[in-house]
C-alpha positions as CSV (number, residue, x, y, z in Angstrom):
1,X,28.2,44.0,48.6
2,X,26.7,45.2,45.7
3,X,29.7,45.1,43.6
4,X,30.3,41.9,44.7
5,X,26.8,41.1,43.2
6,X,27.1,42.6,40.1
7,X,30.6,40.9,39.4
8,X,29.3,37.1,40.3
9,X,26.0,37.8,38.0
10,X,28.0,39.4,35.2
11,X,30.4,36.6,35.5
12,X,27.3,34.2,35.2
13,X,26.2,36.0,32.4
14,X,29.7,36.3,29.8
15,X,30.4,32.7,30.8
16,X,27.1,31.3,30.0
17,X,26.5,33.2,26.8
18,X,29.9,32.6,26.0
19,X,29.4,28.4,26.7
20,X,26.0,28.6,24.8
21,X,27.8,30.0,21.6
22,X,31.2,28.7,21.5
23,X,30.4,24.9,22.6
24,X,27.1,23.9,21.3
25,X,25.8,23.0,17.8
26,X,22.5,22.7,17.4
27,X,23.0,19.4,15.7
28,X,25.7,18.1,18.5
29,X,23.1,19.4,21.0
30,X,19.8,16.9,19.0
31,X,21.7,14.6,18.7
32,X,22.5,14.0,22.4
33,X,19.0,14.3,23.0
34,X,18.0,11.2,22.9
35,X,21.1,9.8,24.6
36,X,20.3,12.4,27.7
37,X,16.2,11.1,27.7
38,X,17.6,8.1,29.0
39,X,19.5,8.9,31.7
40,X,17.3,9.2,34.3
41,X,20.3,11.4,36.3
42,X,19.9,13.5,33.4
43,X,15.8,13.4,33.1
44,X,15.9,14.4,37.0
45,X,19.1,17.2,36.4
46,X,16.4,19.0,33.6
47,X,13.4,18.7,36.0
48,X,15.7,20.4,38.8
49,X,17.0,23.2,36.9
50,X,13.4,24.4,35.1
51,X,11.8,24.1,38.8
52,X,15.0,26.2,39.8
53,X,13.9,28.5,36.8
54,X,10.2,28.5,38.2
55,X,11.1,29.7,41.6
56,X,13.3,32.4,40.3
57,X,10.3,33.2,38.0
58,X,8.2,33.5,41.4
59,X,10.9,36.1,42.9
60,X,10.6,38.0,39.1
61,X,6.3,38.1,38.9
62,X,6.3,39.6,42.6
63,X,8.8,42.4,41.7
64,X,7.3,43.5,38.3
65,X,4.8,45.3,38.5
66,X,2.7,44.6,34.8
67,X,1.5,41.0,33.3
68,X,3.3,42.1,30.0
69,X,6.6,42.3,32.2
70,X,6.2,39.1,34.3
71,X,5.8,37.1,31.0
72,X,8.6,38.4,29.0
73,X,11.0,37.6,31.9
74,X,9.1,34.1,32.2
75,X,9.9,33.3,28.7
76,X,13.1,34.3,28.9
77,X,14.3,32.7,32.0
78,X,12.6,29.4,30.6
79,X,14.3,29.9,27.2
80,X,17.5,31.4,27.8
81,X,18.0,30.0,31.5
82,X,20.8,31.7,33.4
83,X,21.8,34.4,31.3
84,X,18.0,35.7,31.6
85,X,18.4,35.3,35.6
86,X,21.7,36.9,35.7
87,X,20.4,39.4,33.6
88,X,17.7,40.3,35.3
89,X,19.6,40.4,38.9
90,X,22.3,43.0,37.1
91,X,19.3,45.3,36.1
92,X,17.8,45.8,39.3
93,X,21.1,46.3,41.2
94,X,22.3,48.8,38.6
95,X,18.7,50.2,39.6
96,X,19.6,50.3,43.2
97,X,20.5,53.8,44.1
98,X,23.5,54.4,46.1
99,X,22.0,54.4,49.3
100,X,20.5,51.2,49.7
101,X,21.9,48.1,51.0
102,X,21.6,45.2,48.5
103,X,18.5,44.0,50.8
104,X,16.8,46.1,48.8
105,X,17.3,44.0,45.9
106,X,14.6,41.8,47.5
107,X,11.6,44.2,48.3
108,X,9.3,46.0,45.3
């Protein structure tokens, strides 16, 4: 199971990064802006992913242990979005020891 884990947040990760860099200009992206601030399907897609980020965010503050930690990952997962959560979910299972079932992915 944790294999499986680390494949589907790895995958998550390459394709992300990769769709960030290879698809997006920063001036295609500003200038779509304002054409996306009036969609309200759009205004209401941003809202749902950043409270998506915020929830994950929750998960992250209760298993780091220091303030310095919590709010690097915050800014990250608000900044770079999915490739900080996959991130951060490959890190602790390459953390996991052997042993352990991937519930212990969840605990501190």
């Amino acid at each position: 199971m944790k294999t499986a884990f680390k494949i589907l947040f790895a995958g998550i990760f390459l394709l992300d990064d990769y769709s960030h860099h290879s698809h997006h200009s920063g001036g295609q992206l500003l200038e779509r802006m304002g054409f996306l601030r009036r969609q309200p399907w759009a205004v209401a897609t941003l809202y749902d992913a950043y409270f998506g980020f915020i929830t994950f965010s929750v998960w992250v503050a209760y298993k780091e242990n220091t303030l310095w930690s919590r709010l690097l990952w915050l800014a990250l997962i608000l900044s770079l979005a999915n490739i900080a959560m996959s991130l951060y979910v490959l890190i602790q299972l390459f953390r996991l020891k052997p042993e352990p079932s991937v519930e212990a992915l969840f605990r501190r």
